[in-house]
C-alpha positions as CSV (number, residue, x, y, z in Angstrom):
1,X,1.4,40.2,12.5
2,X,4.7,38.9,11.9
3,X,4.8,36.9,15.1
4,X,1.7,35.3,13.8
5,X,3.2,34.2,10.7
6,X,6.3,33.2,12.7
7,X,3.8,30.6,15.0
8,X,1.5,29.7,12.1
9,X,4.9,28.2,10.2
10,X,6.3,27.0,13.3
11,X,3.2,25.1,14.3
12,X,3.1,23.7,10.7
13,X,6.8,22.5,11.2
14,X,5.9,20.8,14.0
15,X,2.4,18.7,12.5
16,X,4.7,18.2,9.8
17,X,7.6,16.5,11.8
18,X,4.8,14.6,13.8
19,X,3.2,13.0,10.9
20,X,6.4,11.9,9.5
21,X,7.2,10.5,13.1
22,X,4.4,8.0,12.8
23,X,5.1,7.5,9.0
24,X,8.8,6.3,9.9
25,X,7.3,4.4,13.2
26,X,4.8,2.3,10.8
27,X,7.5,1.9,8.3
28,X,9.8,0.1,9.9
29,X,7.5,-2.2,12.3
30,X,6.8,-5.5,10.7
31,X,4.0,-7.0,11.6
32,X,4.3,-11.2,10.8
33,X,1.1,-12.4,11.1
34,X,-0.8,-15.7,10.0
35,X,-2.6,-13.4,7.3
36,X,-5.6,-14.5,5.2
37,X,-4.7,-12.4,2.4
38,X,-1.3,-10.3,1.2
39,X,-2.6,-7.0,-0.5
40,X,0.2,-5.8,-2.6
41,X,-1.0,-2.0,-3.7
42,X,0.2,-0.5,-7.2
43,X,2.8,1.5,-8.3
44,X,4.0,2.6,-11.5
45,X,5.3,0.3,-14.5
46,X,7.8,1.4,-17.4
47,X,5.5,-0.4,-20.4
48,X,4.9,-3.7,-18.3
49,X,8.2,-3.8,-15.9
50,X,7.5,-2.9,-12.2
51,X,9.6,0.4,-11.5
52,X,11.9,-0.1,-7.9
53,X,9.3,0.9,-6.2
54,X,7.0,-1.8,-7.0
55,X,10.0,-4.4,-7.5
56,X,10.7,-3.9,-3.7
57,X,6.9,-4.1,-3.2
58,X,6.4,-7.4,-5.2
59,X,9.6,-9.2,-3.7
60,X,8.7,-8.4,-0.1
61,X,5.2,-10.0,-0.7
62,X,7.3,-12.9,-2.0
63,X,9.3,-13.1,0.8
64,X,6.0,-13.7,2.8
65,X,4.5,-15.9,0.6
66,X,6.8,-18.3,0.0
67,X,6.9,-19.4,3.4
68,X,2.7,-19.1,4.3
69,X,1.3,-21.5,1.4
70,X,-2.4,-20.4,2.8
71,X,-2.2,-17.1,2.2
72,X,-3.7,-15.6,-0.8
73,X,-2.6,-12.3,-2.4
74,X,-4.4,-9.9,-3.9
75,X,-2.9,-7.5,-6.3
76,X,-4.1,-4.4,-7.4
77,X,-3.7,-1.5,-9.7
78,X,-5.5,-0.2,-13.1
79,X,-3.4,1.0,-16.4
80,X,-1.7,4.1,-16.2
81,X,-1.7,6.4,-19.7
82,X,2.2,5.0,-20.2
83,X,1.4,1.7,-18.9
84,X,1.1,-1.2,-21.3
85,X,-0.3,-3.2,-19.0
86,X,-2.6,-3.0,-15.7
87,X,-0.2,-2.5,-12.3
88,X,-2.5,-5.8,-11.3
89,X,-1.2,-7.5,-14.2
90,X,2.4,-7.1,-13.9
91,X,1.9,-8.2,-10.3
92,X,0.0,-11.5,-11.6
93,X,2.8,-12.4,-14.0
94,X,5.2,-11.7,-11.3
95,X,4.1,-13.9,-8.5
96,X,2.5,-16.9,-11.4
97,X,6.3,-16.7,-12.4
98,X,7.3,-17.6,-9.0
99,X,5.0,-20.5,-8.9
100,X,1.9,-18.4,-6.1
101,X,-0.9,-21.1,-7.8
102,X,-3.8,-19.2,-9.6
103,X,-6.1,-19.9,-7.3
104,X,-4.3,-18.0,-4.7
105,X,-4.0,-15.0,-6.9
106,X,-7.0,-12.3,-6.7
107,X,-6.5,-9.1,-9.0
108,X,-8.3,-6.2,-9.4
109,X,-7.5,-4.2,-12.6
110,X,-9.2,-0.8,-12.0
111,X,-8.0,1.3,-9.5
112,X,-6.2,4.5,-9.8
113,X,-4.7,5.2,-6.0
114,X,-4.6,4.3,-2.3
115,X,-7.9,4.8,-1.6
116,X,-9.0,2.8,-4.3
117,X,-6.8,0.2,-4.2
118,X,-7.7,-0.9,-0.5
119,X,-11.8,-0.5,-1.6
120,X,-11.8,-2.3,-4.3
121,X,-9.1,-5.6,-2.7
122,X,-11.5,-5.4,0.3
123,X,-14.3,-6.1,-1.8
124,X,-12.9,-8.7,-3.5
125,X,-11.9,-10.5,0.0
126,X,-15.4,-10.1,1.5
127,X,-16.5,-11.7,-1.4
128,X,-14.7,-15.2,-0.7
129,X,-15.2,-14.4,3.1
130,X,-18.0,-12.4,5.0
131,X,-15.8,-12.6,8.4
132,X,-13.0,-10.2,9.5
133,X,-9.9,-11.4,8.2
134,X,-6.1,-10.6,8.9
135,X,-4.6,-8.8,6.0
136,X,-0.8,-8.5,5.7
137,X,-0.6,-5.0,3.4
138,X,2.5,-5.3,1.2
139,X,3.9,-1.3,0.2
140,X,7.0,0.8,0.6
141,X,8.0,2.2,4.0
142,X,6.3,5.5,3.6
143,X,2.8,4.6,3.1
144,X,2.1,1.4,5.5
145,X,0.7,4.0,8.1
146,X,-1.7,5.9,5.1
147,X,-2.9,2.1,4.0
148,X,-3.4,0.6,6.9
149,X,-5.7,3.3,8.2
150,X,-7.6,3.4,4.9
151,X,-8.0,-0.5,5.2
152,X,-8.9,-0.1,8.8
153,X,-12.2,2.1,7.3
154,X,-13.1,-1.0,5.0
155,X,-13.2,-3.2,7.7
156,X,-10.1,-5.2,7.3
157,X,-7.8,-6.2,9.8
158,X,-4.8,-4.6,8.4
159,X,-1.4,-5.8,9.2
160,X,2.1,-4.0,8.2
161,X,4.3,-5.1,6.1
162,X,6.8,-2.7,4.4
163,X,9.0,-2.9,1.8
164,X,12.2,-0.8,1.5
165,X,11.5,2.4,-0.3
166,X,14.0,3.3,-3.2
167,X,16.6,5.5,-2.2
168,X,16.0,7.7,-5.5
169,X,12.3,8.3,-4.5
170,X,12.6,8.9,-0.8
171,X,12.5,12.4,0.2
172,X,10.0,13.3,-2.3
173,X,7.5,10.1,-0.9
174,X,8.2,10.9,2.7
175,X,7.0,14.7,2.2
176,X,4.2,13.7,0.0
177,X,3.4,11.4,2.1
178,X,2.7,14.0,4.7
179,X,0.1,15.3,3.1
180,X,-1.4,11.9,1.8
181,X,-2.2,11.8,5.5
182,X,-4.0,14.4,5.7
183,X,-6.0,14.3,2.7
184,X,-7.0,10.7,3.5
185,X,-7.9,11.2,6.8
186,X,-10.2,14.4,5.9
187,X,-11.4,13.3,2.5
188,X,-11.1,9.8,2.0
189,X,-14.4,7.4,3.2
190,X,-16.5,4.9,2.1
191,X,-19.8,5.6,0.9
């Protein structure tokens, strides 16, 4: 029995070290494309301030955008209970600050995770475009592989492109992360 347990928590160790392998792999591989569309995905505000997290998020996306004029971005997150604003919101303020035209700005106000996030911005994007489109996704290091397969299931191109997670969040994101992963990949479908 006890050489049981010992395999069961030694094969866990392993799946667990494996699917952080691919997290780090995806994290750090930046994918420039010519993107159609930038999907920045949401993250928590203090009141209507991006935390780091999202700050990293927002000037990544930036960084892209600023030098790909035909791009369009689509931002997305709903209101959290200590949010004064939607996640989306923030975003739109941000990037109308740094001079993104409207009209390159989608924004979608009501989503409350990943898997939500990449539903309801692919809707919005087939709804200018019926065609399979390349989509730069804009998030922090440890979640680019989670998104892009989630996006992959909503028939979007998906493209990589991570921002630098912050180094007060890291461990906790990279294990949670883990099993993210899992639960999307069992769970997480479109209807």
């Amino acid at each position: 029995m006890k050489k049981q347990i010992k395999n069961f928590i030694l094969i866990g160790f392993l799946f667990f070290v494996f699917i952080e392998c691919i997290i780090m792999y995806h994290g750090f591989k930046e994918e420039n494309v010519e993107a159609d569309y930038v999907i920045v995905l949401g993250a928590r505000l203090y009141g209507e301030l991006p935390s780091p997290a999202l700050q990293n998020r927002l000037d990544k996306a930036w960084e892209y955008l600023g030098t790909h004029k035909n791009s369009k971005v689509v931002v997305t997150g709903g209101q959290g209970e200590d949010e004064k604003i939607a996640e989306a919101e923030a975003m739109k303020r941000y990037f109308l600050a740094k001079g993104v035209e409207k009209e390159r700005i989608l924004a979608e106000y009501t989503s409350t995770n990943t898997f939500e996030n990449l539903k309801n911005a692919s809707e919005l994007i087939f709804q200018e475009s019926k065609k399979k489109l390349n989509v730069l996704i804009v998030t922090n290091r440890f979640h680019i592989f989670r998104a892009k397969m989630l996006a992959n299931r909503f028939g979007i191109e998906p493209y990589g492109y991570p921002a630098k997670t912050p180094p007060s969040i890291l461990i906790p994101c990279y294990i949670r992360e883990a099993a993210g992963i899992v639960k999307s990949f069992l769970v997480d479908r479109p209807e």
